[in-house]
N, C-alpha and C positions, 0 to 999 in steps of 0.2 A: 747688427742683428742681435735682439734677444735673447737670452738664454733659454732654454727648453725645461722648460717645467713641467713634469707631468704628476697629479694627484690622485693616490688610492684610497678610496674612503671605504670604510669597512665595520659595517652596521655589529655592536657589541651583543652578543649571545643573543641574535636576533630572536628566536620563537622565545628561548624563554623570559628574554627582557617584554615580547608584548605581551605574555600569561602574566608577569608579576606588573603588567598592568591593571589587569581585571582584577588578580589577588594581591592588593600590595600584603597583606599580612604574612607574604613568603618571601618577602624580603630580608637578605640575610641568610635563610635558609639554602641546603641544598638541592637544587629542583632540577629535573629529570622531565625533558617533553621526549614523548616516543610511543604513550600506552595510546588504549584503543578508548572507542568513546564510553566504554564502560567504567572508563578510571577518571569519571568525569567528577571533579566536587560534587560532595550534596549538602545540601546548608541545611542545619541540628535547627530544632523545635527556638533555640536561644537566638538564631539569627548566625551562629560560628558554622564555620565550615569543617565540612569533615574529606582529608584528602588520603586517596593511595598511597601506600608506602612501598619501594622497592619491594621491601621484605616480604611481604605477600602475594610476587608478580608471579605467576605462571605462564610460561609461552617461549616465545621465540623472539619475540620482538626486537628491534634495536632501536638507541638513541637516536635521536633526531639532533637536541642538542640539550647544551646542561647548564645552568648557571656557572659562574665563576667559583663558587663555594661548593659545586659538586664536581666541577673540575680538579680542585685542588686535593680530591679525596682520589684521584686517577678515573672518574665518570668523563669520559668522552662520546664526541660522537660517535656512531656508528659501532659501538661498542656494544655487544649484545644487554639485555635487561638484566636478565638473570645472571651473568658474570658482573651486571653492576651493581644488583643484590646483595655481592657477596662484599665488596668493597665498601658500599654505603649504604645499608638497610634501610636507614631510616632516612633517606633520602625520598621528599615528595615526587611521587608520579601525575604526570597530566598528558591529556590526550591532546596531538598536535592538531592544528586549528587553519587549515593555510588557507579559507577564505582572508580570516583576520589578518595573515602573515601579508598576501597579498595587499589587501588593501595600505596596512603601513609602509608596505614596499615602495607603491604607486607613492603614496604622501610624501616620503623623506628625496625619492627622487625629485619631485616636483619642486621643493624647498630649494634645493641644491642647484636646480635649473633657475632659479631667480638669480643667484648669485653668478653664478660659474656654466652655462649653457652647452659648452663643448663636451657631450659628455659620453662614453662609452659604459652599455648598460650590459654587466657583466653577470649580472643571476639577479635572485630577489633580495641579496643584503648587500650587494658589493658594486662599486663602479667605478671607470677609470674618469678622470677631468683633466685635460688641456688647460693648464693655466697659464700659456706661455704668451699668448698675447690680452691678455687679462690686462685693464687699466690698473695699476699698481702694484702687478706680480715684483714687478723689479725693484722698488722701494725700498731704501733701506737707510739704516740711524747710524749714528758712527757707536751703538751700541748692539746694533743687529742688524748684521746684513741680510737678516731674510725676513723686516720687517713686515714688509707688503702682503709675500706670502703665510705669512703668519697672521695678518688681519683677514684676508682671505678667507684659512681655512677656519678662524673661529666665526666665522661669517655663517660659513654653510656647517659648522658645529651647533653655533645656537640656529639656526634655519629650521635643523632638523628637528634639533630639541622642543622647539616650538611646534613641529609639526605634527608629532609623532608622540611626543613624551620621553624618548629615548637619547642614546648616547651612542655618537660612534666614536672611532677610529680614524683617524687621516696620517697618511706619508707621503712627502711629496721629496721626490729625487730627480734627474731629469729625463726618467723613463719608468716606463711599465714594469718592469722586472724588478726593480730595487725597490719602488713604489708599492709594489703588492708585500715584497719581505717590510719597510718600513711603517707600514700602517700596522703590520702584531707587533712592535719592539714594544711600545707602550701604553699598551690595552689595560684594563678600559678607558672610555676616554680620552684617546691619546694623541696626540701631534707633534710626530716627527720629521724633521726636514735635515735631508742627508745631500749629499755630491758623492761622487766619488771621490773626493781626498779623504774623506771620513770613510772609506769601505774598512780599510784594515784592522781599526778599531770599534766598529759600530758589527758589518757585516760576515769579515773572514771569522769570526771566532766561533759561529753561529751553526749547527749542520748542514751538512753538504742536502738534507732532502729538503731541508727551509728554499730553497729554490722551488719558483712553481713549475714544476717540467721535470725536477728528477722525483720518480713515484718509487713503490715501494721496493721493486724487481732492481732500479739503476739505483737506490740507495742501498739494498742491500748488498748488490754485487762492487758498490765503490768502499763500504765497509771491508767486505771481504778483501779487496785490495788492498787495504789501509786509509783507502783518504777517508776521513769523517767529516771534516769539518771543511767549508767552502773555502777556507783558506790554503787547505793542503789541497783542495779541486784547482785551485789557481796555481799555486808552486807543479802542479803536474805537467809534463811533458806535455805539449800538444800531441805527438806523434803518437805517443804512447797511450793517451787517450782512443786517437783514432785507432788503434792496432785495438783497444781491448772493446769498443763501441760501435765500431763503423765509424766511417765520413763525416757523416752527417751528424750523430749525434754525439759524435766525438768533439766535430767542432765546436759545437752548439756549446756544451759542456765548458770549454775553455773560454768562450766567451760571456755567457752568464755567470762564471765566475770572477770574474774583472767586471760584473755588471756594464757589460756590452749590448743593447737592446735599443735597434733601431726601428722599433713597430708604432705605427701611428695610433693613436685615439680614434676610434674606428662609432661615427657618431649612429650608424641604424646600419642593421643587416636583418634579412630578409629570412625568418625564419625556414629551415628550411621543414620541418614537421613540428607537430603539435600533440604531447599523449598524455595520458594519465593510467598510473598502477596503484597497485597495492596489495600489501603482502599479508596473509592472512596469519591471525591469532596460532591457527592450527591447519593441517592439511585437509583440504578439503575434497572431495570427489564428484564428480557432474553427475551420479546416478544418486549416491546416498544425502547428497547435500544441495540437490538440487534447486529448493526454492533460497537459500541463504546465497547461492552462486548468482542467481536470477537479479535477485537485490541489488547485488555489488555491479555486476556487471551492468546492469540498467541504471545504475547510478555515477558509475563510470561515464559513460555513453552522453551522460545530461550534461557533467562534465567539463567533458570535452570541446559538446556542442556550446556549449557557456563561453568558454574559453577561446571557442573558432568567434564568437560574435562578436567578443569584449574585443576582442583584436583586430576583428573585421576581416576574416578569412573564412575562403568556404575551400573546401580538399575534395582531391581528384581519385586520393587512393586511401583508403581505411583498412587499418591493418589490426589484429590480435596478436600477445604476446603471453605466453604461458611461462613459468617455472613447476616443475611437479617436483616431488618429496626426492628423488635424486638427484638435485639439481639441473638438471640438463634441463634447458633453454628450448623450446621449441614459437614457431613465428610462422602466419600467413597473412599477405596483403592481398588484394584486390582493387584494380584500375577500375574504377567505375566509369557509367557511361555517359554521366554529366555530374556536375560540382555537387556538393548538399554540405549543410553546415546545422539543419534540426538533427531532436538527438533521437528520433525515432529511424529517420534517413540511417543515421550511423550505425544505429544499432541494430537494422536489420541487415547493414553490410556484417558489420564484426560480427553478427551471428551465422554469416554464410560462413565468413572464415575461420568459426568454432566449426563448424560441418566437415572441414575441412583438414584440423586438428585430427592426434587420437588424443581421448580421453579417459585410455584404461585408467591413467595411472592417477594418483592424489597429485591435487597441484596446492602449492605454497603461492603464488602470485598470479596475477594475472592483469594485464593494460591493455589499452584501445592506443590505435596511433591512428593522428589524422594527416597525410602527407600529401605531396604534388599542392600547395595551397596556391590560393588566388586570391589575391584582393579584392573585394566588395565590386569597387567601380570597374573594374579589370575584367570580369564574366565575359564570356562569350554569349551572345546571343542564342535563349535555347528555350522552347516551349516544353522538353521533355523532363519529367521527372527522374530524379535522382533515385527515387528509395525503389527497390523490387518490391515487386507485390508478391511476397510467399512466406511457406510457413514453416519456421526454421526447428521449430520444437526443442530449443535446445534455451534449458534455463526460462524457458518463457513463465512457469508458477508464477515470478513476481514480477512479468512484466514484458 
């Protein structure tokens, strides 16, 4: 029997590697995708561009993500705008693009499927590949026993590069677990191929939250125990684990530390909903802001419906999702009484369930979810329409 190979490829500073495609003249520099489309370039009377700077941001915003050279000034993802302001002023802003993102998404995956087919599609920049019965996985020189797979992964390296323009990431261990930490040891660009005999050197020295599973709640609380590092998660008692975690994540815990992960390459799974948000510059109010809400949310909605088609899904249940200026989360769905997949359909559902909503208060976000889905040829037979004939009065100014 083969050995089990399994490969994480993991697309380099994805949004903003595809901006400093459009801008290569921000190469090098530090660059920030996260503003809104008002922090779009404008190109000077000379043909040069004139771009945002951190230092001028006002809002709330957060990173989406940041170049390599604005990461090394502490600009991370999800890190607010204006705390990254304060870090790297002069740091370029641009407005995220994720038609464009998507489309690279679709190309680099498709590259990767001529070489390596088996493959588990994990978001729009990352994904797992089964290279364990791969003709050549096993190959090897009496100079490198993991020749094969190292022809392999420069394989679907340059695949990508060809496709897209860009650079990823590959680790290939003989599982999912070690495979997602091995693909960051050597970014950008990187190909690493690890076993476990290499974990104590390559792995344990590494933080206990570099494991994809312990977030920030079980890394702070295994800090606070002492363990930091996945090495001392592995010297920890099993028992002792389970006593401070539960059962189950206690185990879990002990076994991802010895990169123990017996989860297959899982090649298509079956959406189970479909949505689109977004969080506004400043809070806004469904009385005093009413036609700007109208925009977004009818823009939303088109969306969505784009998204149900490209996929080939039509949904049973359309839902709304609010955040207002205290945070707190408020949500209503509606089972409707046949499929619909247009965005007029949708939106006159997610406007029943703003009717539905309150809307004293200023809301910061606000998504459409499209759920219960069906595939195209899968419909039930039905001559009745999907969308209600009424008039919702809610945000309708622009649409």
């Amino acid at each position: 029997m083969s050995a089990r190979w399994i490969a994480h490829l993991d697309m380099d500073a994805f949004y903003a590697s595809v901006e400093l495609l459009r801008y290569p003249d921000l190469r090098g520099r530090p660059v920030v995708v996260g503003g809104r489309r008002a922090h779009q370039p404008e190109v000077r009377e000379d043909g040069t561009r004139s771009y945002a700077v951190l230092r001028d941001y006002a809002g709330r915003g957060v990173i989406t993500t940041s170049t390599y050279e604005a990461r090394a000034l502490g600009v991370h993802s999800g890190l607010g705008l204006m705390k990254a302001a304060a870090l790297a002023p002069d740091a370029v802003l641009l407005p995220a693009d994720f038609d464009e993102y998507r489309l690279h998404s679709r190309n680099f995956k498709a590259s990767v499927a001529e070489v390596a087919p088996v493959i588990e599609d994990r978001g729009i920049d990352e994904i797992y590949i089964d290279l364990t019965d791969l003709p050549g996985a096993n190959d090897a020189t009496p100079d490198d026993p993991y020749a094969g797979l190292r022809d392999i992964a420069r394989r679907m390296k340059a695949g990508v590069r060809e496709a897209t323009g860009l650079s990823c990431s590959v680790g290939i261990t003989p599982n999912k677990l070690l495979s997602k930490i091995a693909s960051d040891l050597d970014k950008p660009d990187g190909l690493t191929i690890l076993t476990h005999a290499e974990m104590p050197g390559r792995i344990w020295p590494l933080p206990a939250k570099r494991i994809n599973g312990i977030g920030p709640k079980a890394s702070a609380k295994l800090e606070m125990l002492g363990v930091r590092t996945i090495g001392e998660l592995a010297a920890a008692d099993p028992q002792w684990l389970i006593e401070q975690f539960g059962a189950n994540y206690g185990q879990w815990l002990h076994r991802a530390a010895h990169g123990i992960d017996e989860r297959e390459v899982v090649t298509y799974r079956e959406p189970k909903s479909i949505s689109r948000e977004t969080t506004f510059e400043r809070d806004l109010h469904a009385r005093t802001d009413r036609e700007t809400l109208g925009g977004i949310f009818t823009k939303l909605c088109e969306q969505l419906s784009s998204d149900l088609a490209r996929k080939g899904y039509y949904a049973k249940t359309i839902g709304v999702k609010l955040r207002f200026d205290d945070f707190k989360i408020s949500t209503r769905e509606l089972t409707l009484p046949e499929y619909v997949q247009d965005a007029q359909s949708i939106r006159r559902w997610a406007g029943l369930c703003l009717k539905r909503q309150p809307l004293e208060q200023r809301m910061r976000l606000i998504g459409v979810r499209a759920g219960s889905l069906c595939k195209s040829d899968a419909l039930p037979e039905s001559g009745e329409t999907g969308a209600p004939q009424l008039d919702l009065g809610l945000f309708d100014a622009a649409g």
